[in-house]
Wavefront OBJ file of the C-alpha trace (Angstrom):
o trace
v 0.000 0.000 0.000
v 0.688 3.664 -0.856
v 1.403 5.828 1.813
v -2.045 7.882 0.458
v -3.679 4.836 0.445
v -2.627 3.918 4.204
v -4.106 7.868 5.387
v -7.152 6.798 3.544
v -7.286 3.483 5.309
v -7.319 5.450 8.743
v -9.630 8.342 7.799
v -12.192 5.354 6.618
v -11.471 3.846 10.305
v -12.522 6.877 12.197
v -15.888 7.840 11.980
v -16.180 10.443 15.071
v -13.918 11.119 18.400
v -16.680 11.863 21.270
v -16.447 15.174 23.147
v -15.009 14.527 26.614
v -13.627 17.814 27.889
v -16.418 20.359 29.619
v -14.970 24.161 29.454
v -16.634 24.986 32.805
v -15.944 28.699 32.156
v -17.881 29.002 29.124
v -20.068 26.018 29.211
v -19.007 24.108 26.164
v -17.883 20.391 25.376
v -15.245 19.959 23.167
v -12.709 17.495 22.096
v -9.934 16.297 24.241
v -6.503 16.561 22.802
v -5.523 13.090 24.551
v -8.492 11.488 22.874
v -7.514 13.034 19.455
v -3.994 11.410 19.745
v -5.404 8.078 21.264
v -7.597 7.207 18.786
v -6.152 8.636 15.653
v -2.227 7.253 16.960
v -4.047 3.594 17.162
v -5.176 3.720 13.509
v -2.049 5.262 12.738
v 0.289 2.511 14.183
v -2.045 -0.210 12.909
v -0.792 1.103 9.422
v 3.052 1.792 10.141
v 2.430 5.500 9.353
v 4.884 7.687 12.208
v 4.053 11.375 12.230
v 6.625 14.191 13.028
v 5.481 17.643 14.256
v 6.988 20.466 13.161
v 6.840 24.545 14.371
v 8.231 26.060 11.389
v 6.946 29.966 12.689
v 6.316 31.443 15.703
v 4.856 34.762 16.582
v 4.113 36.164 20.097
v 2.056 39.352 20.637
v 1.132 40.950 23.943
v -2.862 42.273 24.272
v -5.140 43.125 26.869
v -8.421 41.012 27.289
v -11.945 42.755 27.253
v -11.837 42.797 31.399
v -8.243 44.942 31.320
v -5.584 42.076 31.815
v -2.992 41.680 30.180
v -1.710 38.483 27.856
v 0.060 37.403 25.310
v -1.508 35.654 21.790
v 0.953 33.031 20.306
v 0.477 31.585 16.766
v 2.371 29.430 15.386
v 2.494 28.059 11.964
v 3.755 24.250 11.143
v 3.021 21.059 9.633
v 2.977 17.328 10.331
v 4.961 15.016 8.712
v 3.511 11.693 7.902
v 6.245 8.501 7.471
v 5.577 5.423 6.210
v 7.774 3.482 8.272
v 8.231 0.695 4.923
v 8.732 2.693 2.251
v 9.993 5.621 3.944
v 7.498 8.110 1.899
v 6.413 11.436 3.323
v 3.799 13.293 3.115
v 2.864 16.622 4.979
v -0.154 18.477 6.352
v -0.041 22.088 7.923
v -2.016 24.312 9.879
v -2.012 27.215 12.591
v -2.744 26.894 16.118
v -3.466 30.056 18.291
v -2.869 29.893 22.281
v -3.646 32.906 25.378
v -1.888 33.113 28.468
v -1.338 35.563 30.917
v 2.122 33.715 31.435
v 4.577 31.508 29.591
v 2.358 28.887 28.510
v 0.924 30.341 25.428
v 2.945 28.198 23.184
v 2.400 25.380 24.449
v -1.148 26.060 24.081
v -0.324 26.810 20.328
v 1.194 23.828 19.534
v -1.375 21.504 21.035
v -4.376 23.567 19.138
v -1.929 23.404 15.732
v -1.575 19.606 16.114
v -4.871 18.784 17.529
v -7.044 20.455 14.346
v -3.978 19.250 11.512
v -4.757 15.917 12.888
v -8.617 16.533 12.827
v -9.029 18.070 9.703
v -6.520 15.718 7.819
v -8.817 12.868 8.466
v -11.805 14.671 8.215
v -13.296 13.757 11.703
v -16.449 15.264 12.592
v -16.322 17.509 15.679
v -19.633 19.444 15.311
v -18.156 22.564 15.347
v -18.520 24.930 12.653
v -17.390 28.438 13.194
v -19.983 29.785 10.203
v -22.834 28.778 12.285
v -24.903 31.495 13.346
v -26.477 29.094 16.347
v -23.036 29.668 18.681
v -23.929 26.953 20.933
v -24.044 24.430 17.656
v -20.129 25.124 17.994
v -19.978 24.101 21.523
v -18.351 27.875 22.327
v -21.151 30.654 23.600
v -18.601 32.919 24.400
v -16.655 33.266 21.175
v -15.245 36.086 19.951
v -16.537 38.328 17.124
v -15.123 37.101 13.416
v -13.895 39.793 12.054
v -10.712 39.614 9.342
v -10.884 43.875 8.686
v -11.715 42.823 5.537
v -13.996 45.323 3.241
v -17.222 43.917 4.762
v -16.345 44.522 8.677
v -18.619 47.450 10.310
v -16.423 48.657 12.728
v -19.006 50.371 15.527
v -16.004 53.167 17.184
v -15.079 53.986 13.689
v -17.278 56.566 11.498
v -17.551 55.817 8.264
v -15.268 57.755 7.085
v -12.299 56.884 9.162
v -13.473 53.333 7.892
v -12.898 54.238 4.499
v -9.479 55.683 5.225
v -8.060 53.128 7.334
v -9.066 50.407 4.239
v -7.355 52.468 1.769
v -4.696 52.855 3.772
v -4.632 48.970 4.515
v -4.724 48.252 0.845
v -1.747 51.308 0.345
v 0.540 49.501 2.351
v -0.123 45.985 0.526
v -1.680 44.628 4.009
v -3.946 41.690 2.518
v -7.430 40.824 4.087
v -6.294 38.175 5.960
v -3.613 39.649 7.421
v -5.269 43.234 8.814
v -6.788 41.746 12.128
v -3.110 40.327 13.417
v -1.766 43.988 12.333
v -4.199 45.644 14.077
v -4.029 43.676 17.173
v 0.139 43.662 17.681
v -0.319 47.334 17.453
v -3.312 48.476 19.899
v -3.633 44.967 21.305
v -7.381 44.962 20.539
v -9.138 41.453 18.768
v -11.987 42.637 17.000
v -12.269 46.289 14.842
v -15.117 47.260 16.982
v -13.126 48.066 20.031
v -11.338 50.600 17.934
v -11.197 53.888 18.671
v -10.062 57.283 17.059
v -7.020 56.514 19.132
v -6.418 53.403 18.038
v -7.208 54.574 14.274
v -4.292 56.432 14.989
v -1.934 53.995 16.056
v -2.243 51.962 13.234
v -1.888 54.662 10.849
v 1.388 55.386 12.493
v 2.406 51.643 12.281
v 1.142 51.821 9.040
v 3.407 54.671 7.652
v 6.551 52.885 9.620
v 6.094 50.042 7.581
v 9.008 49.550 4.945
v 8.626 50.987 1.538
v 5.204 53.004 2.657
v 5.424 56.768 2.061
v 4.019 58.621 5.082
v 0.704 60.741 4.545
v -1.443 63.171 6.179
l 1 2 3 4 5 6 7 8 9 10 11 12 13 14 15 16 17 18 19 20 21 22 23 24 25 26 27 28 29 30 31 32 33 34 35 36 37 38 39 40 41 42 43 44 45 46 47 48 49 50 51 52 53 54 55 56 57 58 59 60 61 62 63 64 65 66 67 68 69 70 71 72 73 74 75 76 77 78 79 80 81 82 83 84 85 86 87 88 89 90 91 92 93 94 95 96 97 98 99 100 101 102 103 104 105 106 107 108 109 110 111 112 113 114 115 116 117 118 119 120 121 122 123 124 125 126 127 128 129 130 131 132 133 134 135 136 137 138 139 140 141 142 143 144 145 146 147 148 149 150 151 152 153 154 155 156 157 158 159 160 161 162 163 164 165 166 167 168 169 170 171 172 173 174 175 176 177 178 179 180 181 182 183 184 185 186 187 188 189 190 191 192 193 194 195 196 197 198 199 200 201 202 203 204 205 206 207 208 209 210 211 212 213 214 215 216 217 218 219
């Protein structure tokens, strides 16, 4: 058997990993990371597939939570390498995993959310979350944050419409994509969604904005 073919024989063996964990906090269910690896590292072994994780990026920015206290957000980018243990082919899968802590142990938090959802999605197991459903409690999560990317169709509420306008155009000036405008925005006023901003913070990231390499300041 290919390597492919040996994934495939594992995603066919998994039909759904049951949620165990209970976010007390929030009130959700969700999917233990221990049964994640349990169940998927039995199918995996039964096929003589070894996986390798890998953190190929790493980015660390400090923010302060709706209630005032301070944090840090770590993301980190990487992949999972998948071995056939006869052949020796690889194959890779990547993903991002994003991780909050008040101390040192946003990382880790990272990594485990990075490897948990590569695994997940890779063999397309069934969680029942969806993060497009409009019922919040369908996702488990009744706390979640806004989505909001600062892309063209975000209504930011401290913003007129007009500073709106400017701070797109000036997004789009600089050669900041969509998806890349809410982690801009939040290393420099340390606020999640675009409807916190303020005039202040408008002009923070207009500042940041003009700093930024190659960008010609304006007024």
């Amino acid at each position: 058997m290919s390597l492919a073919a040996k994934l495939a024989a594992v995603t066919a063996a998994i039909t759904t990993i049951p949620k165990t964990g209970r976010n007390k906090a929030q009130d959700y269910a969700y999917v233990e990371d221990a049964a994640v690896l349990n169940i998927i590292r039995t199918e995996l072994t039964k096929q003589g597939v070894a996986t390798v994780a890998n953190a190929l990026e790493v980015d660390v920015m400090p923010y302060v939570s709706g209630k005032g206290n301070p944090g840090f957000l770590t993301t980190v980018k990487g992949n999972v390498m998948f071995i056939d243990a006869e052949s020796g082919e690889e194959l890779f899968a990547s993903g991002i995993g994003q991780g909050s802590d008040p101390t040192d142990k946003g990382v880790y938090k990272a990594l485990t959310g990075m490897f948990k959802y590569i695994l997940l999605k890779t063999f397309l197991v069934p969680t029942g979350d969806d993060p497009e459903s409009d019922d919040a409690s369908a996702g488990g999560n009744k706390q979640a944050p806004p989505r909001d990317d600062f892309n063209d169709s975000a209504k930011p509420a401290g913003l007129t419409q007009k500073q709106r306008g400017l701070l797109m155009a000036r997004f789009k000036a600089a050669g900041i994509a969509d998806s890349e405008r809410q982690a801009f925005t939040l290393k420099v006023t340390g606020k999640h969604s675009s409807t916190q901003l303020t005039g202040d913070d408008l002009d923070k990231v207009l500042t940041a904005l003009d700093e930024l390499p190659g960008v010609e300041a304006k007024a």
